[in-house]
C-alpha positions as CSV (number, residue, x, y, z in Angstrom):
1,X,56.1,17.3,1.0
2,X,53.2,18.7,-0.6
3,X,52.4,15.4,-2.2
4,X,52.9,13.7,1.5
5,X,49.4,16.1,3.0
6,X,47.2,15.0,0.1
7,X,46.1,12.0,2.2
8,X,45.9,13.8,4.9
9,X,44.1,16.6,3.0
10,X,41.3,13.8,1.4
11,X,41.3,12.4,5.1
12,X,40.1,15.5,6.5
13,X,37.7,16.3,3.5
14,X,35.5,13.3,3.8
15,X,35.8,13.3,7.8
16,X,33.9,16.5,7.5
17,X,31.4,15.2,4.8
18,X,31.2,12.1,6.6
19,X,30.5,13.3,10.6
20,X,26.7,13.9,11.7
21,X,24.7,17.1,10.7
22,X,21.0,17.6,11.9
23,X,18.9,17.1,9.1
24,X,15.1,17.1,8.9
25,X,14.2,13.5,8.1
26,X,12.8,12.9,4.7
27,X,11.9,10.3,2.1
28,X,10.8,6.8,3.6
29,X,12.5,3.9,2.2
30,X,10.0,2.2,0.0
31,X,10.9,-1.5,0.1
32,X,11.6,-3.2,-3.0
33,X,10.4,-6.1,-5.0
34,X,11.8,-8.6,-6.9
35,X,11.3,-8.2,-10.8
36,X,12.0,-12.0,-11.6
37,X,9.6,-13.0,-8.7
38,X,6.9,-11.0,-9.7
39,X,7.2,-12.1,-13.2
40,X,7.1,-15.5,-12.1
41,X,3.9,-15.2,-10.1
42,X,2.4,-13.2,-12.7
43,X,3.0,-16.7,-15.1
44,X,1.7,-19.0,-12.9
45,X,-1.6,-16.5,-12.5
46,X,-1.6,-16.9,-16.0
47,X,-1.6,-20.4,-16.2
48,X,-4.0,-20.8,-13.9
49,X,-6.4,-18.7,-15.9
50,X,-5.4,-20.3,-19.3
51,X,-6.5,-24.0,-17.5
52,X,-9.9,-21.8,-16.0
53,X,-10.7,-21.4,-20.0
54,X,-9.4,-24.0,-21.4
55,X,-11.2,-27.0,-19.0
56,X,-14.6,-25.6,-17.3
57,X,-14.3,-25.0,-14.0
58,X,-16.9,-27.2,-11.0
59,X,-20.4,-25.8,-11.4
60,X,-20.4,-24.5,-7.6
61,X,-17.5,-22.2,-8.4
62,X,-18.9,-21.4,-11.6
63,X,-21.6,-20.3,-9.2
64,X,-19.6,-18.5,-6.8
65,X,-18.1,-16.1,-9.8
66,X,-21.6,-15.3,-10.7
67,X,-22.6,-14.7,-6.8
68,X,-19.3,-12.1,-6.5
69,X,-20.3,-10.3,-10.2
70,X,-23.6,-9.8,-9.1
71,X,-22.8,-8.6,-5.6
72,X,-20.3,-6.1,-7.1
73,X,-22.7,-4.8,-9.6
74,X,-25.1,-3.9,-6.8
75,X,-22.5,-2.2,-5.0
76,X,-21.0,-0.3,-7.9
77,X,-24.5,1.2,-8.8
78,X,-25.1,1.9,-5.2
79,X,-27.8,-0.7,-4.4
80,X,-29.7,-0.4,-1.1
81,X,-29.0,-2.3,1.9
82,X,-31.4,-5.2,1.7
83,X,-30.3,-5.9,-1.6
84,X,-26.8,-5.8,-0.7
85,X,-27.6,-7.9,2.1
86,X,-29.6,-10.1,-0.1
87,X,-26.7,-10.8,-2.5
88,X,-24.1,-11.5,0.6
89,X,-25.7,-14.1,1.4
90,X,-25.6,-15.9,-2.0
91,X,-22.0,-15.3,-2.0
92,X,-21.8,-17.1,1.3
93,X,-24.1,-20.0,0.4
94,X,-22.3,-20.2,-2.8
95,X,-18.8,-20.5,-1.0
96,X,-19.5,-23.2,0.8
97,X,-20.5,-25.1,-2.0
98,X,-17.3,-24.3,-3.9
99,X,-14.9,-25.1,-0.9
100,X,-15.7,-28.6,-0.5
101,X,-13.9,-28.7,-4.4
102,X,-10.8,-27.7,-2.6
103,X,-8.4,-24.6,-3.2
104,X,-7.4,-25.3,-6.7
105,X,-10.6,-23.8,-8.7
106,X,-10.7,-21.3,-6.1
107,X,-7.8,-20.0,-7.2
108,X,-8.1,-20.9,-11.5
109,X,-11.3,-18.1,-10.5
110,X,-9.1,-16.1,-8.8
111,X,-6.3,-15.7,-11.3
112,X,-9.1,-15.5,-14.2
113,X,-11.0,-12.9,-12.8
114,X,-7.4,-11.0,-12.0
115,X,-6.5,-11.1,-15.6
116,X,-9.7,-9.3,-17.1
117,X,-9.7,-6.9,-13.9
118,X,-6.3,-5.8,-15.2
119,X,-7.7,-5.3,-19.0
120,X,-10.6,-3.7,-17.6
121,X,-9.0,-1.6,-15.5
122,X,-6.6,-0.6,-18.6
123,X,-9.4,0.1,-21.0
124,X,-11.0,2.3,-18.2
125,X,-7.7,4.3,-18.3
126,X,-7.7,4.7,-21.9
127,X,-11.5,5.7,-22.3
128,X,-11.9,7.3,-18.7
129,X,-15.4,5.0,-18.6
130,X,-15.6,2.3,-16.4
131,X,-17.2,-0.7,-17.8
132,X,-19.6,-2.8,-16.9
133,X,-17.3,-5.7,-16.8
134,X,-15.6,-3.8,-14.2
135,X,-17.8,-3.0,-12.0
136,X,-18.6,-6.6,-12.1
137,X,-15.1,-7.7,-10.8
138,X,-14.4,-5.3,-8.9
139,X,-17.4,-3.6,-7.4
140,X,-16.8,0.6,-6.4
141,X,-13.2,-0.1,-7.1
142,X,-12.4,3.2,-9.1
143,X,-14.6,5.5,-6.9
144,X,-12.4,4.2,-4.0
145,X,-9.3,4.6,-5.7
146,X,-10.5,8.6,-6.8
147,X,-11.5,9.0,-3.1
148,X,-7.9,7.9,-1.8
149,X,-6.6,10.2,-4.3
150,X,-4.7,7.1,-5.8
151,X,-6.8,8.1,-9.4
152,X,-5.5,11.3,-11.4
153,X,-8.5,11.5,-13.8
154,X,-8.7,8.3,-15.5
155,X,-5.1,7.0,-14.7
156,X,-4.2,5.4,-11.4
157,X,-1.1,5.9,-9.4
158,X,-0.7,2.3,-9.1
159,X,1.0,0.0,-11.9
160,X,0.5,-3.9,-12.8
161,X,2.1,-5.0,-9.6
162,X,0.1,-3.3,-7.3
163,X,-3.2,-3.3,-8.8
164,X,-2.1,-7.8,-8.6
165,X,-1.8,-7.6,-5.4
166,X,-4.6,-4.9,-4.3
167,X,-7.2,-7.1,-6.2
168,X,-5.8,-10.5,-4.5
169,X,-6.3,-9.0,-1.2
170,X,-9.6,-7.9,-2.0
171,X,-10.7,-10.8,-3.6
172,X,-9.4,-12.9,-0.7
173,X,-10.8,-10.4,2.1
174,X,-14.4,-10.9,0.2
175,X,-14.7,-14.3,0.1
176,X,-12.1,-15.1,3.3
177,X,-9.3,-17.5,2.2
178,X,-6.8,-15.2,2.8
179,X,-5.7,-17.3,6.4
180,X,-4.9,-20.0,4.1
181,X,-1.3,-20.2,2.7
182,X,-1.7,-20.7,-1.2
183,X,-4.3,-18.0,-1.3
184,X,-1.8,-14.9,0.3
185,X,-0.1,-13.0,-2.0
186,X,3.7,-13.5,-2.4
187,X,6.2,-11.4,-0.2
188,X,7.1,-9.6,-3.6
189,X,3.6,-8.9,-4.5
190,X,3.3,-7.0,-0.7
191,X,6.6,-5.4,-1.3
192,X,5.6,-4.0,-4.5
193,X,1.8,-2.9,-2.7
194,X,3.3,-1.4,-0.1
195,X,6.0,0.9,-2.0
196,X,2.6,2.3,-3.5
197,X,1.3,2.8,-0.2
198,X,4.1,4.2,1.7
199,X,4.8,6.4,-1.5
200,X,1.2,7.4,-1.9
201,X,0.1,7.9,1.6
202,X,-2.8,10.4,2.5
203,X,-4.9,10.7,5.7
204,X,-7.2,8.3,6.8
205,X,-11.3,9.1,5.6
206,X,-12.4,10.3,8.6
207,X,-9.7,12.4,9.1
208,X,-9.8,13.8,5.6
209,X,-13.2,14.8,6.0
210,X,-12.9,16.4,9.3
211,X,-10.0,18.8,7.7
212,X,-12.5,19.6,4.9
213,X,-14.8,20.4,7.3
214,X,-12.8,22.5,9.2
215,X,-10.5,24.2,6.2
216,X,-15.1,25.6,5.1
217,X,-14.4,27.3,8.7
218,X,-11.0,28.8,8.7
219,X,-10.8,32.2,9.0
220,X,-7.2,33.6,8.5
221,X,-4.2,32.5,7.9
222,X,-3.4,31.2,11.0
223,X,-6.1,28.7,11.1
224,X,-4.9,27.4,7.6
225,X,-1.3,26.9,8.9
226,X,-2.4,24.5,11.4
227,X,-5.0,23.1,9.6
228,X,-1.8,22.3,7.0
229,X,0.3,20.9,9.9
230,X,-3.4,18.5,10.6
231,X,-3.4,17.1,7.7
232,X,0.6,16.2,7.7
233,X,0.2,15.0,11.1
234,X,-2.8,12.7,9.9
235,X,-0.8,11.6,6.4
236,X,2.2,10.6,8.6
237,X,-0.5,8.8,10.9
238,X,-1.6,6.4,8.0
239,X,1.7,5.6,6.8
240,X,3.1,5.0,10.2
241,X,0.0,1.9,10.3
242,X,1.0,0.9,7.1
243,X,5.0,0.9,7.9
244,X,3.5,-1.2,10.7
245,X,2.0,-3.8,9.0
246,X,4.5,-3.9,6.5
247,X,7.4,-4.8,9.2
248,X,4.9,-7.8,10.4
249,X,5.3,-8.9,6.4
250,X,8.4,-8.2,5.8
251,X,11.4,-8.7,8.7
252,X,14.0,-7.3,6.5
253,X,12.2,-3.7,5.6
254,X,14.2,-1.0,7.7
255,X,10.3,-0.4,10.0
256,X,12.9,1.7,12.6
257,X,14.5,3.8,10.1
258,X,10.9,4.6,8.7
259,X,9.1,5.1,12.0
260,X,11.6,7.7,12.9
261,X,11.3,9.9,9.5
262,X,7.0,9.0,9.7
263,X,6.8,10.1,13.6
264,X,8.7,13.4,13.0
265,X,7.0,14.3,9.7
266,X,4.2,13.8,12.3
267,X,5.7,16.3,15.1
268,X,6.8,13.0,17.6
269,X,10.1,14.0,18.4
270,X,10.7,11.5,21.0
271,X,9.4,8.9,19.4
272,X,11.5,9.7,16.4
273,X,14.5,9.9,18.0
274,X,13.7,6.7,19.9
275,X,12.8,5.0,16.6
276,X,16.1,6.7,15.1
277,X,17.9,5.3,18.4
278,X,16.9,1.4,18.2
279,X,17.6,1.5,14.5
280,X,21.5,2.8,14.7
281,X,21.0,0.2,17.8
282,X,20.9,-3.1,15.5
283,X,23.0,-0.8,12.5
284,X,25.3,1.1,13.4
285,X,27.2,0.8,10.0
286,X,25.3,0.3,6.4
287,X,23.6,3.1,4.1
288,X,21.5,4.6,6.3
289,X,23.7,4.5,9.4
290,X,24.6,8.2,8.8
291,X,21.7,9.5,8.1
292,X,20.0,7.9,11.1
293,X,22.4,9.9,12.9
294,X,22.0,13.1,11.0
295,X,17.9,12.5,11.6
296,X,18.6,12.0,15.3
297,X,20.2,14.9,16.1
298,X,17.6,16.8,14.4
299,X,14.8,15.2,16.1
300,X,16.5,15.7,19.9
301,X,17.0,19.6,18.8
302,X,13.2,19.7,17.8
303,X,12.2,17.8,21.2
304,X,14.4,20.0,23.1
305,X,13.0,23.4,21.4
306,X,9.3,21.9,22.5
């Protein structure tokens, strides 16, 4: 008899374990890239550099690299306007030169000028100085990277995959192929960039420097409570445009899930639970189906305490 109520026993167990609880919403599902396809796009970089050195590349791209080193130099050692300006528009002139060669070279530059960011960007980490060289690929690459907060001393937050695709999207946003096809990174490349961002988020400049200004003012503790709920606010701001972006890249990234944990991290609670509510909409079973429904009754108790 006793042997019979173990089933029923086990039943009642996980219905317990398994029915909704209010829970605060944490941890954002960072979306995942595909080892073998990043590898695989990392060896076609490659070969595209190894043909860059092996046959020279057409004298107007040639060119164009020297116009982008020399721009970057300028900026890294803070160059006034004019001569920033000045330098711009050699870049320009020398792009239109090299595009009439077509996209290939374009992209041999590309992948060669990727490979010695990465070993510049390496030897910066292991000597803390940033080179010359890279300050020539890459411009103020490492002072924007300590002002994000994305640089702990002379090692940055992001690995290999990132840093591929953050200096293909600067490279392409520079020079402006990105609207063409062969020239955007690969899906795998964006999933890997964006599981940086999302994990890495922080607020946006502005904001970040208005907090600063106002945390030089703050008089008591009260003041540095909300200027601690601010800056949360702001961090879930900048992720939320990033989770954005990243559901126009990717269709199959959980964007509901994360806008409901982003928007209550941010104080929303109605738009958490309606982003909590169109997710368990489209999946009501899978992995995150219960806690979608833990989240959402959390968030309606918040909204309801408001």
């Amino acid at each position: 008899m006793w042997l019979a109520l173990v089933p029923v026993g086990v039943a009642f167990v996980l219905g317990i374990l398994l029915a909704p609880r209010r829970a605060e919403p944490e941890g954002v599902p960072l979306p995942l890239a595909d080892p073998a396809s990043l590898a695989r796009t990392a060896a076609a970089d490659h070969d595209l550099a190894e043909k860059a050195r092996r046959e020279p590349l057409p004298a107007a791209v040639r060119a164009l690299g020297s116009a982008v080193r020399a721009f970057h130099t300028l900026e890294a050692h803070d160059a006034d306007a004019r001569e920033l300006y000045a330098a711009r528009g050699a870049v320009d002139e020398a792009l239109v030169d090299a595009l009439r060669g077509g996209s290939g070279p374009l992209m041999e530059l590309r992948a060669l000028q990727l490979e010695a960011f990465l070993e510049e960007v390496h030897r910066f980490e292991v000597t803390g100085e940033q080179s010359e060289e890279l300050a020539a690929l890459a411009g103020a690459f490492v002072r924007s990277m300590t002002l994000e907060g994305w640089a702990q001393g002379h090692h940055l937050v992001a690995d290999d995959a990132a840093l591929r695709a953050l200096f293909k999207n600067m490279w392409n946003g520079f020079l402006g192929p990105e609207a063409r096809a062969e020239f955007a990174p690969t899906l795998d490349e964006q999933r890997a960039l964006y599981a940086f961002y999302l994990g890495h988020p922080h607020p946006s400049r502005g904001m970040r420097d208005a907090i600063e200004a106002a945390r030089r003012g703050a008089r008591d503790a009260k003041d540095c409570e909300a200027l601690k709920q601010a800056e949360r606010a702001a961090v879930e701001s900048w992720r939320l445009e990033h989770i954005e972006r990243l559901r126009a890249i990717d269709p199959s990234y959980p964007a509901d899930y994360a806008r409901g944990v982003a928007t209550y991290g941010r104080g929303d609670y109605i738009a958490s639970a309606k982003a909590f509510r169109a997710w368990l909409m489209n999946h009501p079973e899978g992995p995150l189906a219960l806690r979608a429904k833990n989240y959402l009754r959390a968030a309606v108790a918040a909204e309801s305490v408001e």
